[in-house]
N, C-alpha and C positions, 0 to 999 in steps of 0.2 A: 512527799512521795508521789502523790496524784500527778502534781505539777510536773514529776519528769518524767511519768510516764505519759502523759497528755504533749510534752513536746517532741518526746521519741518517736511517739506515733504520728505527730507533723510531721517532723524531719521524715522518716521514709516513707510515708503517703507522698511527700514533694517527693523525695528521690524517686519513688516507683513511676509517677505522675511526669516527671521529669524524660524518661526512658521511655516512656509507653508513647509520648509524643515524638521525641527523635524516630522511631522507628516507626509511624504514620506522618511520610513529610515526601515532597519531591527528592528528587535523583536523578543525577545526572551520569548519564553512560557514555563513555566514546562507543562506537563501534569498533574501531581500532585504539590501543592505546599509543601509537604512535604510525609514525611513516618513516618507514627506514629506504630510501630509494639504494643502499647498498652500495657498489663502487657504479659507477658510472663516469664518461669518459671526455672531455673537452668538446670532441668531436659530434657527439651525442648526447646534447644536454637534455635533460629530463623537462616534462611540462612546469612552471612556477606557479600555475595556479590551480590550486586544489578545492576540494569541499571536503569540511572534516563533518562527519555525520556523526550523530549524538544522539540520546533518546530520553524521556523521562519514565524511568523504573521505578519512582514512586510512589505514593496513592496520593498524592495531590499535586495542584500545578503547579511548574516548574517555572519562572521565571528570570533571564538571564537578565540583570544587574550592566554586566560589561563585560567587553572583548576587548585583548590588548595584545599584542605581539610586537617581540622587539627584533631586531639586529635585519632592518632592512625588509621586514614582513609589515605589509599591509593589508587592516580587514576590512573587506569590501563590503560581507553582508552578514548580518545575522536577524534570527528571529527577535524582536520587539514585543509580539505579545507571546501572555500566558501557555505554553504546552502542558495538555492533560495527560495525567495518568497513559504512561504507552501509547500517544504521539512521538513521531522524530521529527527532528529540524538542522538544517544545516547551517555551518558556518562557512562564509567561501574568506579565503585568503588569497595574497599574490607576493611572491615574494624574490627580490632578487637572486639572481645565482650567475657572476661572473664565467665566463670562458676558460679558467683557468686552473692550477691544480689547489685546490683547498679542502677542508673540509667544511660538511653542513653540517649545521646544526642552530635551531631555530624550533622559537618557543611559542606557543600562543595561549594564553591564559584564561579562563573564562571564570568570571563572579556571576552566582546565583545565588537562588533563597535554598539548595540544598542545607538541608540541617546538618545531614554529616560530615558535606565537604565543600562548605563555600566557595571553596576556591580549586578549580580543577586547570590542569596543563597536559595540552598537548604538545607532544615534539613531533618535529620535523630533523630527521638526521642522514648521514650517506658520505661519501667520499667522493670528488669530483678529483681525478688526474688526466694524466697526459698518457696518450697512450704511445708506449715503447718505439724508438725509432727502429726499423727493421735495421740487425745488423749487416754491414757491408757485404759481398759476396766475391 
């Protein structure tokens, strides 16, 4: 009887022990959770390279691991070292965007030592068309 009560009391001193460190750890914030550039138009293409700004909302540093983006997005910069507690850092991207009618949408991934969410994604999305021929008169 000792014996299960001495391992009940492991098991949730770990669980508690467990919980009490996920919630003293880095964090990673977008400031935006995405970029929606909305309809925009052949004529008027939007700028391709962007800075996605981020922050560390945790109580301790934040370290980015890696930056990936796919579908024709390339990342130019990001921080390397450590951000403390409530520093921000940016990430710049560059990313293609034809002249023509399509849709956007485009990812960019980010691995860190966040305990809650390793792995964070920003999108990049909107509509590029052609804008309407004026009809004949």
């Amino acid at each position: 009887m000792k014996k299960t009560i001495l391992v009940a009391n492991i098991f949730i001193f770990c669980i508690l022990t467990s919980f009490g460190l996920m919630a003293n750890g880095p964090e990673l914030s977008f400031s935006l959770e995405r970029l929606d550039y909305g309809t925009v138009y052949t004529d008027e293409m939007p700028e391709t390279k962007i800075d996605i700004e981020f922050s560390n909302t945790g109580t301790a540093p934040l370290l980015l691991s890696g930056v990936r983006a796919c579908c024709g997005t390339r990342v130019l910069s990001w921080p390397r070292e450590p951000l403390m507690p409530g520093e921000k850092g940016t990430i710049t991207v560059e990313f293609r965007l034809a002249p023509r009618a399509q849709r956007i949408s485009r990812t960019v991934t980010v691995t860190s030592n966040d305990t809650k969410s390793p792995t964070s994604i920003f999108r990049i999305i909107g509509q590029v068309e052609d804008r309407a021929a004026e009809p004949p008169r």
